[in-house]
Biopython code that builds the backbone (N, CA, C, O; Angstrom):
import numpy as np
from Bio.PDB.StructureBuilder import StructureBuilder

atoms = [
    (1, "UNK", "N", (10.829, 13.500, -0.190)),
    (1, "UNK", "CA", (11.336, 12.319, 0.485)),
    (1, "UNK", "C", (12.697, 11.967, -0.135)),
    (1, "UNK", "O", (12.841, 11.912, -1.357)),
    (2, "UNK", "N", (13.729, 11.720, 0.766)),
    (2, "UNK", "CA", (14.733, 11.648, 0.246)),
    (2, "UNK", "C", (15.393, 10.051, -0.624)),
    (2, "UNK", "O", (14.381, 9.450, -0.985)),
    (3, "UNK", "N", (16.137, 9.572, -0.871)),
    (3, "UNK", "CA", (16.548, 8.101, -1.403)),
    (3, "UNK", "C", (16.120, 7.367, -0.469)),
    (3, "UNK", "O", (15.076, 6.714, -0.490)),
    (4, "UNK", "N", (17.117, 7.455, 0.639)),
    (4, "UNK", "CA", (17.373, 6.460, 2.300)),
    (4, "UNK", "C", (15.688, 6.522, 2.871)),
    (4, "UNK", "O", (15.291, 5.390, 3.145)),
    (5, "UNK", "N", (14.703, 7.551, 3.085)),
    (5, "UNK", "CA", (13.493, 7.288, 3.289)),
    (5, "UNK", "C", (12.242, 6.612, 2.840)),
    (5, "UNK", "O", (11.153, 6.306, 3.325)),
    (6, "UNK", "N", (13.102, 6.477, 1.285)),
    (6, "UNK", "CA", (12.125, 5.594, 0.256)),
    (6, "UNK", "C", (12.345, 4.348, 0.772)),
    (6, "UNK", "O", (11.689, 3.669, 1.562)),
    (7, "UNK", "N", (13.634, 4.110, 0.057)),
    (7, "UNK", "CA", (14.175, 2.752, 0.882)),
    (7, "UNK", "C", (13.677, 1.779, 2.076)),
    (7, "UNK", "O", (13.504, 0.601, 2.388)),
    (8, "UNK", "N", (13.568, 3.167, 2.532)),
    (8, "UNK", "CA", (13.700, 2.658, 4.400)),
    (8, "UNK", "C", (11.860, 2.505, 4.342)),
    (8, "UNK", "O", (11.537, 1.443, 4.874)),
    (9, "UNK", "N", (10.885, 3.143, 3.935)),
    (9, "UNK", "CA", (9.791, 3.152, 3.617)),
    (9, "UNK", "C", (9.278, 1.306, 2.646)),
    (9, "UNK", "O", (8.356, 0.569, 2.995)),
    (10, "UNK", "N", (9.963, 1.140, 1.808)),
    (10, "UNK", "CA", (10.027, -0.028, 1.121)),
    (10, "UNK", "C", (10.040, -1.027, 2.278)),
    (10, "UNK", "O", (9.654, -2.168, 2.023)),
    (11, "UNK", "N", (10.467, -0.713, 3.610)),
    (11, "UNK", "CA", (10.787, -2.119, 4.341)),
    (11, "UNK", "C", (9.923, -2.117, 5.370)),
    (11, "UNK", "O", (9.868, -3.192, 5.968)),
    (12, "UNK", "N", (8.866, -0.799, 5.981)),
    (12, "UNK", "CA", (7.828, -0.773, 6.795)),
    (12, "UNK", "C", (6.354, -0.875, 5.930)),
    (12, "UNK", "O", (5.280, -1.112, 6.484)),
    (13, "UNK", "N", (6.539, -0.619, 4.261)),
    (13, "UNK", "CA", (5.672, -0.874, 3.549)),
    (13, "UNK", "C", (5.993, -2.831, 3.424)),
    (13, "UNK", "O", (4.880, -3.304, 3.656)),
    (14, "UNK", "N", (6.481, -3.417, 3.301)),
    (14, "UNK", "CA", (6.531, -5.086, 3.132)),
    (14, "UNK", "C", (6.141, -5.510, 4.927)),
    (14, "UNK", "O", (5.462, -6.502, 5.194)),
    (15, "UNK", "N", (6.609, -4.730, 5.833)),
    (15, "UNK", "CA", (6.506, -4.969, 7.032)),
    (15, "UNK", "C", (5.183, -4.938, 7.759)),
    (15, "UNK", "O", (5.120, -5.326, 8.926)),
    (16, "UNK", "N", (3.816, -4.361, 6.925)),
    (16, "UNK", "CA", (3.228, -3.991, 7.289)),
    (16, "UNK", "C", (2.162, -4.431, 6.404)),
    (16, "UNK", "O", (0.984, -4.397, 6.760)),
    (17, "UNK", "N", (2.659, -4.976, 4.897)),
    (17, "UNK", "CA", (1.387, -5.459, 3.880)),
    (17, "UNK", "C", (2.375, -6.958, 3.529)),
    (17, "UNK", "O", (2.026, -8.093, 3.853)),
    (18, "UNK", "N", (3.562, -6.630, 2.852)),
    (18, "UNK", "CA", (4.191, -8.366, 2.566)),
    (18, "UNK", "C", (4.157, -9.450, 3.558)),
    (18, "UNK", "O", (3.467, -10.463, 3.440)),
    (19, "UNK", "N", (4.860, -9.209, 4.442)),
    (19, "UNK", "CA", (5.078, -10.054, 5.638)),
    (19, "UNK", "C", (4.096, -10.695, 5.959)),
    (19, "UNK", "O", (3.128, -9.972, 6.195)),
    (20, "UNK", "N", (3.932, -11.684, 6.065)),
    (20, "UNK", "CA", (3.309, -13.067, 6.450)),
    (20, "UNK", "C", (3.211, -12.712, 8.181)),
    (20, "UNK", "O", (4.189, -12.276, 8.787)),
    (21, "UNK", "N", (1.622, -13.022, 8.976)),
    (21, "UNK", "CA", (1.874, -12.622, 10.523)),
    (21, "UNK", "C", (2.641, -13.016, 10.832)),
    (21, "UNK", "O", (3.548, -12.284, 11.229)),
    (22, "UNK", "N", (2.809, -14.612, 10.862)),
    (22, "UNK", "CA", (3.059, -15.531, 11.652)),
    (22, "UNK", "C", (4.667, -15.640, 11.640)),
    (22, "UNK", "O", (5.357, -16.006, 12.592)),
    (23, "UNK", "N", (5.097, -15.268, 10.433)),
    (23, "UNK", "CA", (6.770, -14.397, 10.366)),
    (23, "UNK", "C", (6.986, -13.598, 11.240)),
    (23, "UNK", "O", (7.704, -13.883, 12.198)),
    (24, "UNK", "N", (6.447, -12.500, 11.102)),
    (24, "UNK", "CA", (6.528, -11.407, 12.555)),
    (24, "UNK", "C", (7.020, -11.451, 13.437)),
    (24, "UNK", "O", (7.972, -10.948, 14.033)),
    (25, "UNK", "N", (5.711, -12.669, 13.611)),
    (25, "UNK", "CA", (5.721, -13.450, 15.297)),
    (25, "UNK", "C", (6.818, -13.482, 15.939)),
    (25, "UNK", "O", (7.182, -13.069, 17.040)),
    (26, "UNK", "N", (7.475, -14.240, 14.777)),
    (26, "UNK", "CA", (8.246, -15.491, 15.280)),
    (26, "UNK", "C", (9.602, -14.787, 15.204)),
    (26, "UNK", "O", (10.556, -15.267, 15.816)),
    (27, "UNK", "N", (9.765, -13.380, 14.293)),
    (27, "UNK", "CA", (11.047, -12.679, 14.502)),
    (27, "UNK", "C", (11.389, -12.187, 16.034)),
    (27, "UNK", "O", (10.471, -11.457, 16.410)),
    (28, "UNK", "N", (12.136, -12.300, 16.782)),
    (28, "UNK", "CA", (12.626, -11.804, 17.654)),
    (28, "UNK", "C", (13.961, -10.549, 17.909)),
    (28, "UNK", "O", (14.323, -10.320, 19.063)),
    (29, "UNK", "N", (14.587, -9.830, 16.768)),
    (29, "UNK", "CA", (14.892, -9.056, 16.513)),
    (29, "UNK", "C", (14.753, -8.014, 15.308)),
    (29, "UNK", "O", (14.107, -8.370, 14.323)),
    (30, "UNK", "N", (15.309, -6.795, 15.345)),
    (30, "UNK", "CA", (15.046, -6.323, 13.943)),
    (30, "UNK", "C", (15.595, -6.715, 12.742)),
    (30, "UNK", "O", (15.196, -6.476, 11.602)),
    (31, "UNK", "N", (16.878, -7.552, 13.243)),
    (31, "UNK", "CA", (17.641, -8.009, 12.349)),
    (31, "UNK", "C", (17.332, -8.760, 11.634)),
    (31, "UNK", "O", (17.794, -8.954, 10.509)),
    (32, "UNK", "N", (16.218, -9.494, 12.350)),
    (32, "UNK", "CA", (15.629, -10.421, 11.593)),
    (32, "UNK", "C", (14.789, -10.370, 10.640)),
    (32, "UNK", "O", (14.869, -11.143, 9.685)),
    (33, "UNK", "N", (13.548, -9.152, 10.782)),
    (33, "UNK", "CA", (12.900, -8.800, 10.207)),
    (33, "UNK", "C", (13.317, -8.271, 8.775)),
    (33, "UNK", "O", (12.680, -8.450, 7.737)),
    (34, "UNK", "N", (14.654, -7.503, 8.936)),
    (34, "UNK", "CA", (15.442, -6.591, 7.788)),
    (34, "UNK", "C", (15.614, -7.834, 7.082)),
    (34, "UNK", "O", (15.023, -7.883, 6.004)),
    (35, "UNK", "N", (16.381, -9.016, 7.472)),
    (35, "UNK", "CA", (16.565, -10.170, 6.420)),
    (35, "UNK", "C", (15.682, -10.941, 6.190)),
    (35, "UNK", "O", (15.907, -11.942, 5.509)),
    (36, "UNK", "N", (14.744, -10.737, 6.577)),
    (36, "UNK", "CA", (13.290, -11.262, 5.902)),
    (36, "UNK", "C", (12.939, -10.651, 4.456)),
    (36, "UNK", "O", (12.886, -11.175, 3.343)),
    (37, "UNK", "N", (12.673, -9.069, 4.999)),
    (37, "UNK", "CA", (12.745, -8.080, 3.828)),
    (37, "UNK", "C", (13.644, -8.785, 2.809)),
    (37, "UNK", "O", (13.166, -9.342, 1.820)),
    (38, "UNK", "N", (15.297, -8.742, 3.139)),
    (38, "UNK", "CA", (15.993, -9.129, 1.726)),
    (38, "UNK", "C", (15.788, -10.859, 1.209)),
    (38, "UNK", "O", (16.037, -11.121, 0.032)),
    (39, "UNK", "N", (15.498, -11.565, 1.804)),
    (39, "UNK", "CA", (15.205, -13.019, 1.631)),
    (39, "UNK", "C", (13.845, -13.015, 0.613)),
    (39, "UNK", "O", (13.718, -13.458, -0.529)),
    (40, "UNK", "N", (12.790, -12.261, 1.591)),
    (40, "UNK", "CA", (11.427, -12.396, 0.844)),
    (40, "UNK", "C", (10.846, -11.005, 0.245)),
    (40, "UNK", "O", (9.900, -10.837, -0.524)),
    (41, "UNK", "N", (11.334, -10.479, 0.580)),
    (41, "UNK", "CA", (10.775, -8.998, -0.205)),
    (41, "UNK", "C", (11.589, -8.242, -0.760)),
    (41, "UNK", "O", (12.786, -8.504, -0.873)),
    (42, "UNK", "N", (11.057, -7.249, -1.160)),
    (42, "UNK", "CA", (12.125, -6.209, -2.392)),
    (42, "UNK", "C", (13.300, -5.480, -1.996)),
    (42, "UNK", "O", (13.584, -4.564, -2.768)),
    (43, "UNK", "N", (14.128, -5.643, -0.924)),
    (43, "UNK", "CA", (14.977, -5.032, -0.293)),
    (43, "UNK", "C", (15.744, -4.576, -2.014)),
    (43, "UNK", "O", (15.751, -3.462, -2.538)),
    (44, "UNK", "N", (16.012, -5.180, -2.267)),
    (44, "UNK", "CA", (17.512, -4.879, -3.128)),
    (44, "UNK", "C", (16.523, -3.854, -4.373)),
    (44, "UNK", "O", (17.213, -2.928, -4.798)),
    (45, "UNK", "N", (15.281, -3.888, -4.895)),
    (45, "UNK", "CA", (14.305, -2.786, -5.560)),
    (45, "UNK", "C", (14.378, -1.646, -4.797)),
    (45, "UNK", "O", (14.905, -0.557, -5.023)),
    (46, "UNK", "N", (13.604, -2.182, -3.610)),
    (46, "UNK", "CA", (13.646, -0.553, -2.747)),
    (46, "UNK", "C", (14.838, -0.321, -2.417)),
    (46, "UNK", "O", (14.815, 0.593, -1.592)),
    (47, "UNK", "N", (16.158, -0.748, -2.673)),
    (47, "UNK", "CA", (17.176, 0.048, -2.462)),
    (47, "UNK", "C", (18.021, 0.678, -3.802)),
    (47, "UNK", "O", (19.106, 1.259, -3.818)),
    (48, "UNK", "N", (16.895, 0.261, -5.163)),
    (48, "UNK", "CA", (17.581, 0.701, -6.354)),
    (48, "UNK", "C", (18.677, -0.268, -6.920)),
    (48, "UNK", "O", (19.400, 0.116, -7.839)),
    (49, "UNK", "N", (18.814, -1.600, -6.345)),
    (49, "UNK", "CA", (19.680, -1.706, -6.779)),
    (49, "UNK", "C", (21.890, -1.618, -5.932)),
    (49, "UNK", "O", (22.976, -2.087, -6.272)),
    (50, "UNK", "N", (21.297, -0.622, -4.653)),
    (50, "UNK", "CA", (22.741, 0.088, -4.501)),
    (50, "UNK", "C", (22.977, -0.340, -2.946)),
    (50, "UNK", "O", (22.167, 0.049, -2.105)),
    (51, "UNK", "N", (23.807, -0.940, -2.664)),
    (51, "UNK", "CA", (24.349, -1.678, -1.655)),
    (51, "UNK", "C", (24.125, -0.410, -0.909)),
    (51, "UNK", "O", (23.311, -0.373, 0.014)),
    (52, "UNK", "N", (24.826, 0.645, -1.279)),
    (52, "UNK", "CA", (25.236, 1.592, -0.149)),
    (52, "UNK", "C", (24.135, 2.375, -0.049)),
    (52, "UNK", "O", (24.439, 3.362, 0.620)),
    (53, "UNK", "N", (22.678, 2.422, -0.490)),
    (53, "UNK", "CA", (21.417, 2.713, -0.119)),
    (53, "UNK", "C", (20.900, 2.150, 0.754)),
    (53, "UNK", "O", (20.283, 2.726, 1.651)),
    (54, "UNK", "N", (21.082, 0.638, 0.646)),
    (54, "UNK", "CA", (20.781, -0.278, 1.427)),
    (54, "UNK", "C", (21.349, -0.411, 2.815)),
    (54, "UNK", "O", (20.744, -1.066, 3.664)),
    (55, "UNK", "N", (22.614, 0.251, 3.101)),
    (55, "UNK", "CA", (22.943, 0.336, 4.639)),
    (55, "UNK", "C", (22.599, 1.715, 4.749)),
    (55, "UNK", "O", (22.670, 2.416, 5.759)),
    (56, "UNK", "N", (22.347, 1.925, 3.993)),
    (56, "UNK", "CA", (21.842, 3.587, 4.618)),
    (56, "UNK", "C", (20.747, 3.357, 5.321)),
    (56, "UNK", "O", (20.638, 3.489, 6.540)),
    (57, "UNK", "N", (19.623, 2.885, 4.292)),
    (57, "UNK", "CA", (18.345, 1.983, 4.767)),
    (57, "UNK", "C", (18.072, 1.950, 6.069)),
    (57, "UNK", "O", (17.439, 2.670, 6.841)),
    (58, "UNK", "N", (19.083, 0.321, 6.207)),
    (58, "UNK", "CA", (19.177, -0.218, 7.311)),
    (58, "UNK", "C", (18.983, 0.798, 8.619)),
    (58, "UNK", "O", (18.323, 0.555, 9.629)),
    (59, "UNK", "N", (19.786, 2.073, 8.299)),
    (59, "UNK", "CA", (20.376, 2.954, 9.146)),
    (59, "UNK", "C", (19.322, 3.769, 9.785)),
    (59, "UNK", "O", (19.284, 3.937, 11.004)),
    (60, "UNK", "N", (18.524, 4.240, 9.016)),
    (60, "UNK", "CA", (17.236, 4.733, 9.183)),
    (60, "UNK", "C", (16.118, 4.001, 9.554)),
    (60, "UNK", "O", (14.977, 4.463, 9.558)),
    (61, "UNK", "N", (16.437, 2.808, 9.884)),
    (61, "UNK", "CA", (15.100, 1.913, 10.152)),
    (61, "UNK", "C", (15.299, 1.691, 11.452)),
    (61, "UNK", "O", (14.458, 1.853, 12.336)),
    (62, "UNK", "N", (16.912, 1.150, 11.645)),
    (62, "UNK", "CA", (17.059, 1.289, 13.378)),
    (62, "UNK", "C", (16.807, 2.272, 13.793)),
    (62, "UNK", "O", (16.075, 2.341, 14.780)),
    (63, "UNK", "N", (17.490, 3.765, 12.993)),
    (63, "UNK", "CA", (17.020, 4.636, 14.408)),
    (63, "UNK", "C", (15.680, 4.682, 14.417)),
    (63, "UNK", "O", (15.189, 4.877, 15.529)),
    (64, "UNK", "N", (14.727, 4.528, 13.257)),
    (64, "UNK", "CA", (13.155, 4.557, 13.572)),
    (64, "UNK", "C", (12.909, 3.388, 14.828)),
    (64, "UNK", "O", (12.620, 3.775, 15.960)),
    (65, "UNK", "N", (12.981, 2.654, 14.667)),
    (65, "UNK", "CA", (12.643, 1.332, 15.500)),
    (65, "UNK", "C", (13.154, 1.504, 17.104)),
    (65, "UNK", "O", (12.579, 1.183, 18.144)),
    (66, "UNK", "N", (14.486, 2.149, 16.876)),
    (66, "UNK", "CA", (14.726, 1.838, 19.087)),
    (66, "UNK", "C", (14.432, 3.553, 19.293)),
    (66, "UNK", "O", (14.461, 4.052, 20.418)),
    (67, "UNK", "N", (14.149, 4.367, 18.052)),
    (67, "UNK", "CA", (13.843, 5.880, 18.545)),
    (67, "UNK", "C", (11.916, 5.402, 18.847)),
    (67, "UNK", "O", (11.159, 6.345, 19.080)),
    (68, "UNK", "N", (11.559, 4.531, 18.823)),
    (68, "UNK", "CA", (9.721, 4.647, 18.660)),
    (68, "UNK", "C", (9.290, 5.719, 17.409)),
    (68, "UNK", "O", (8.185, 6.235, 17.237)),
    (69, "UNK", "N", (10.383, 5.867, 16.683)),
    (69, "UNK", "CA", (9.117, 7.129, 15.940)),
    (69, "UNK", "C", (8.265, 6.351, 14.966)),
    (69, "UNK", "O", (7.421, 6.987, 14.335)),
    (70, "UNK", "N", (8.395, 4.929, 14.750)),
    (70, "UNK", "CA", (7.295, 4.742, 14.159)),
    (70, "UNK", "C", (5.860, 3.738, 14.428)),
    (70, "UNK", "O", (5.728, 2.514, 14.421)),
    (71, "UNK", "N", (4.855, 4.889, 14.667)),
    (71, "UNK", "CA", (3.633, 4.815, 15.253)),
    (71, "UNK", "C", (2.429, 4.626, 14.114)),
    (71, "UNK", "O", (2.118, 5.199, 13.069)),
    (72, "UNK", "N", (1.710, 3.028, 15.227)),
    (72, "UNK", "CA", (0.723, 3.077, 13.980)),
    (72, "UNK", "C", (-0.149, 2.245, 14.697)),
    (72, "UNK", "O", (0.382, 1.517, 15.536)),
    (73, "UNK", "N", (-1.474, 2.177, 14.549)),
    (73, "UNK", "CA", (-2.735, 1.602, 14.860)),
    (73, "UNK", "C", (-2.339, 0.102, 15.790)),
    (73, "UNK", "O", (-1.134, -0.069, 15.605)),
    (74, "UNK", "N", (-2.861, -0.982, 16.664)),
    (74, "UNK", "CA", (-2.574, -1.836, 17.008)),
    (74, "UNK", "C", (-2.856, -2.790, 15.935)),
    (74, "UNK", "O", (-2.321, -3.881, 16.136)),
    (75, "UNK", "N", (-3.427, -2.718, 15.027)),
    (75, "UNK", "CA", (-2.939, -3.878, 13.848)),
    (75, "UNK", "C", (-2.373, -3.958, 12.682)),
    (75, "UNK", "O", (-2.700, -4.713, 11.767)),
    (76, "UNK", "N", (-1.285, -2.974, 12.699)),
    (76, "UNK", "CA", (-0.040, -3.019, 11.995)),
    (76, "UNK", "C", (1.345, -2.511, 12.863)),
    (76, "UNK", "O", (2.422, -2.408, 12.275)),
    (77, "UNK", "N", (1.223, -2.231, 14.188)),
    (77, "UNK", "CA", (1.994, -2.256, 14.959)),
    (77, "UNK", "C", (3.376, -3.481, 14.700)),
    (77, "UNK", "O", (3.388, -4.654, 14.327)),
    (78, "UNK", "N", (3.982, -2.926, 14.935)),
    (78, "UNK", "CA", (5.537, -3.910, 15.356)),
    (78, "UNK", "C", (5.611, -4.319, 16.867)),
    (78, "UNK", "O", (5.701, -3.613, 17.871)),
    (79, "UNK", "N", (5.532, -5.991, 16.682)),
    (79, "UNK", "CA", (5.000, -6.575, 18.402)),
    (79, "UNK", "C", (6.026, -6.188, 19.131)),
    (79, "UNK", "O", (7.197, -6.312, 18.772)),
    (80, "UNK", "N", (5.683, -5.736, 20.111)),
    (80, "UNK", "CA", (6.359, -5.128, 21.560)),
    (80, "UNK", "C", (7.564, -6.258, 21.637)),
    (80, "UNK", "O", (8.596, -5.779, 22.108)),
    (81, "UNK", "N", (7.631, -7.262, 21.377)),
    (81, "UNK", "CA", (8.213, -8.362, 22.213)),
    (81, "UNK", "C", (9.974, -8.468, 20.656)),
    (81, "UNK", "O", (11.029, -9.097, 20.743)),
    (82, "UNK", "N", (9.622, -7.846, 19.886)),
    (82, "UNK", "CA", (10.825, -7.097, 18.906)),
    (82, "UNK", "C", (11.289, -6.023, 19.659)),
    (82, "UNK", "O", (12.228, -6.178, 20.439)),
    (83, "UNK", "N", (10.661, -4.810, 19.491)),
    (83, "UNK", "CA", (11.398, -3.717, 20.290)),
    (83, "UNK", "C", (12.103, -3.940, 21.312)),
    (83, "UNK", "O", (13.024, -3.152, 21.528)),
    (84, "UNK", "N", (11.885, -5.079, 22.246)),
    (84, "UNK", "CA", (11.990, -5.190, 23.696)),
    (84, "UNK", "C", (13.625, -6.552, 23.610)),
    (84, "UNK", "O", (14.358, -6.956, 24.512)),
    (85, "UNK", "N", (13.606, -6.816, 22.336)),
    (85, "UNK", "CA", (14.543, -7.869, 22.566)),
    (85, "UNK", "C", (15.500, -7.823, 22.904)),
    (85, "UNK", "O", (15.829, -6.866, 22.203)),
    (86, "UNK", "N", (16.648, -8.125, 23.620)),
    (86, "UNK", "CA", (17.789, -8.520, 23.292)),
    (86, "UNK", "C", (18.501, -9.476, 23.481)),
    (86, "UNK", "O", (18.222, -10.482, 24.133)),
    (87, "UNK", "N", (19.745, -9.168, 22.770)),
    (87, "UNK", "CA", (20.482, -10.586, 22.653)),
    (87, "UNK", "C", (21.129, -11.324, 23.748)),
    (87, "UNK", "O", (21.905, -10.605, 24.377)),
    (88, "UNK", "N", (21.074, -12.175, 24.046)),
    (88, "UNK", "CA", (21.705, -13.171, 24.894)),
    (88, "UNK", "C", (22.838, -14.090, 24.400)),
    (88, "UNK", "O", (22.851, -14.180, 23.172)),
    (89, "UNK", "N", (23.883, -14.864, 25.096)),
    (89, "UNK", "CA", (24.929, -15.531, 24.741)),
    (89, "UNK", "C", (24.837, -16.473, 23.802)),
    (89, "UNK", "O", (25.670, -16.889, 22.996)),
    (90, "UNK", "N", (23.410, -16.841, 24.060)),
    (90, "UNK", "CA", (23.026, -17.898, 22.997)),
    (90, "UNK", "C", (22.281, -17.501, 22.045)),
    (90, "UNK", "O", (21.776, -18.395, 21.366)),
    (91, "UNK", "N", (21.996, -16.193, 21.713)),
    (91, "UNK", "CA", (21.067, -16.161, 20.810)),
    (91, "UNK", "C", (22.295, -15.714, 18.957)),
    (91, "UNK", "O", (23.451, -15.291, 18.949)),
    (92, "UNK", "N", (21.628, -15.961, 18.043)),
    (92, "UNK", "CA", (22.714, -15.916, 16.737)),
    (92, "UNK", "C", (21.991, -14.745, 16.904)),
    (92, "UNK", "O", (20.957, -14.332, 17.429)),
    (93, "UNK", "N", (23.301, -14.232, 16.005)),
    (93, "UNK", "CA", (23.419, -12.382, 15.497)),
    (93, "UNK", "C", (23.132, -12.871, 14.210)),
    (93, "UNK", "O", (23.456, -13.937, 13.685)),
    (94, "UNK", "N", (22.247, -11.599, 13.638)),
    (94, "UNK", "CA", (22.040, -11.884, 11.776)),
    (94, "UNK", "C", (22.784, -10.714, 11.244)),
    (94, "UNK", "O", (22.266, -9.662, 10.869)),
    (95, "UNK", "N", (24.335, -11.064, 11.249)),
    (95, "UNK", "CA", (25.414, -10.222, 10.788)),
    (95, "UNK", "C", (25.113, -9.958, 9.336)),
    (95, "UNK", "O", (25.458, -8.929, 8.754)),
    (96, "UNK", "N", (24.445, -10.954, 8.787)),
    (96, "UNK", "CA", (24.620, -11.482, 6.769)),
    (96, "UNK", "C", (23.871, -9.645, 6.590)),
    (96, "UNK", "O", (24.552, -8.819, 5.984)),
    (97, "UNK", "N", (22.895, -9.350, 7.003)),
    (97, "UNK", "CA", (22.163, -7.986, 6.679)),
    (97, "UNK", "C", (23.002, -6.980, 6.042)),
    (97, "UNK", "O", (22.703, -6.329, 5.041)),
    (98, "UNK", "N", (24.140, -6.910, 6.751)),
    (98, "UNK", "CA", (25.297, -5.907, 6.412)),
    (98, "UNK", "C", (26.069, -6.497, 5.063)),
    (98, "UNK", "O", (26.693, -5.789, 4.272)),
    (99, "UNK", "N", (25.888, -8.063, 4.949)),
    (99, "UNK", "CA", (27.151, -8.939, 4.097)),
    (99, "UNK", "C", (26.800, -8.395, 2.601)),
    (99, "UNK", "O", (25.791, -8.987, 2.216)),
    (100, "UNK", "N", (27.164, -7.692, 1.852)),
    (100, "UNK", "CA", (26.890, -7.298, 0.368)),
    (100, "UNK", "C", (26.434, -8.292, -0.315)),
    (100, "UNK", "O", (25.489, -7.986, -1.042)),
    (101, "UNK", "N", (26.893, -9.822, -0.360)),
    (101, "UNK", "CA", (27.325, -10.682, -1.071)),
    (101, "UNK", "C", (25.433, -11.672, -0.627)),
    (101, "UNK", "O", (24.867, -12.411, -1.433)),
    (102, "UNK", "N", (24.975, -11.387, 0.595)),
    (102, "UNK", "CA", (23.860, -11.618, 0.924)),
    (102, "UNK", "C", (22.786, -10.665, -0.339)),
    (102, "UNK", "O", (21.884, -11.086, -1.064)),
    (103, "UNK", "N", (23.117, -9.861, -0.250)),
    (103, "UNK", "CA", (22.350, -8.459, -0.447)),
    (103, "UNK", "C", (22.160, -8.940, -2.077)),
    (103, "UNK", "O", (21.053, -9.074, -2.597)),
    (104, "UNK", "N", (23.069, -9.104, -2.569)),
    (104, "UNK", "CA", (23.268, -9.517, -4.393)),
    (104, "UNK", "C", (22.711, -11.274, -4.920)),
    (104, "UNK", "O", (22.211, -11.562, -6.008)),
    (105, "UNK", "N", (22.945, -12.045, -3.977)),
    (105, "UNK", "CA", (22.451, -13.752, -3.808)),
    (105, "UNK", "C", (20.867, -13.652, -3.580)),
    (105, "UNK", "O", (20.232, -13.724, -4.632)),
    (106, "UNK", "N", (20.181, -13.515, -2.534)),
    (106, "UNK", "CA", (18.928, -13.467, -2.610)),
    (106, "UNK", "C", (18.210, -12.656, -3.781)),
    (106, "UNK", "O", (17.145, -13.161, -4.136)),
    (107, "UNK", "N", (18.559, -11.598, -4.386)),
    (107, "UNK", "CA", (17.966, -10.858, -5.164)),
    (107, "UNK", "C", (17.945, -11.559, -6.422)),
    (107, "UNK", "O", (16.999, -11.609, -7.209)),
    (108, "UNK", "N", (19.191, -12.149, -6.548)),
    (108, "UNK", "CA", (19.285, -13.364, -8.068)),
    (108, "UNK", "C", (18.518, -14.820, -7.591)),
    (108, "UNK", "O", (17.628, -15.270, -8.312)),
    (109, "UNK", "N", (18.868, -15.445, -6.485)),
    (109, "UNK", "CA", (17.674, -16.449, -6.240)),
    (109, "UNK", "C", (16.060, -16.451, -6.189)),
    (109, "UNK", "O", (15.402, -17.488, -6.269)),
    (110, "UNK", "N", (15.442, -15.015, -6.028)),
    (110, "UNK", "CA", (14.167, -14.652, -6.161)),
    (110, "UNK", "C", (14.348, -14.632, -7.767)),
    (110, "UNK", "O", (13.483, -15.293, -8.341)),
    (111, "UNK", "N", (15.063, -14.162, -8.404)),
    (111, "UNK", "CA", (14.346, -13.630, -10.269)),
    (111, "UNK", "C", (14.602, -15.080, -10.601)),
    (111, "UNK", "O", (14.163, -15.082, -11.751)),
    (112, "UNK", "N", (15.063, -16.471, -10.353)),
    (112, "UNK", "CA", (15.639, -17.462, -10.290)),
    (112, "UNK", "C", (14.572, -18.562, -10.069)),
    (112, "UNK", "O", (14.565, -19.627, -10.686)),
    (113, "UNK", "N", (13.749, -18.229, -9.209)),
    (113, "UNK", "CA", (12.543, -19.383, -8.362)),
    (113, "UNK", "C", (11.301, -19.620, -9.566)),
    (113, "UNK", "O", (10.336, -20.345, -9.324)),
]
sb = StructureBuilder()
sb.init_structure("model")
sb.init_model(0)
sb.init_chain("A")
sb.init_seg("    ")
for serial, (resi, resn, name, xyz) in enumerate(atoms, 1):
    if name == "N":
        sb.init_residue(resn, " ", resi, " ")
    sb.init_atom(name, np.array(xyz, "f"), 0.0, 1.0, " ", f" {name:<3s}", serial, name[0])
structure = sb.get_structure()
């Protein structure tokens, strides 16, 4: 398994045991979900530490996610109503995912709490 698959593994492993349902739910993109990961879970561990693991990450999780390749039982499934989203004029973009400066702040506010 390579770096970027661990990584990227770190965020369908929190996605699938960390994550709170009712979070899920209520995400309506992937983007959202990914900054959940770095807000509430180990994004910046499972990425070692390395920004540029971490968009690699990212990179490999989208194409998993709009490719369908990742398949799994109906109760750890990713709700249809994520895959299916998109954005509208009014809906906010969660640009911060990409923002480094996101990526380094949450990771010191978690060792911090």
């Amino acid at each position: 398994m390579s770096y970027v698959e661990s990584a990227a593994e770190g965020f369908w492993d929190y996605v699938r045991e960390g994550m709170p349902k009712d979070s899920l739910d209520n995400c309506t993109s992937v983007e959202q979900v990914i900054l959940h990961w770095v807000m509430y879970g180990d994004a910046v561990a499972d990425c070692s530490f390395n920004y540029h693991l971490y968009l690699s990450a990212i990179a490999d999780i989208f194409a998993q996610w709009h490719d369908g390749r990742w398949v799994e039982g109906k109760e750890t499934a990713i709700p249809d109503s994520i895959v299916r989203a998109r954005a509208k004029r009014s809906d906010r973009i969660y640009g911060e995912i990409f923002d480094p400066y996101t990526f380094v702040v949450y990771d010191k506010w978690k060792r911090n709490r």
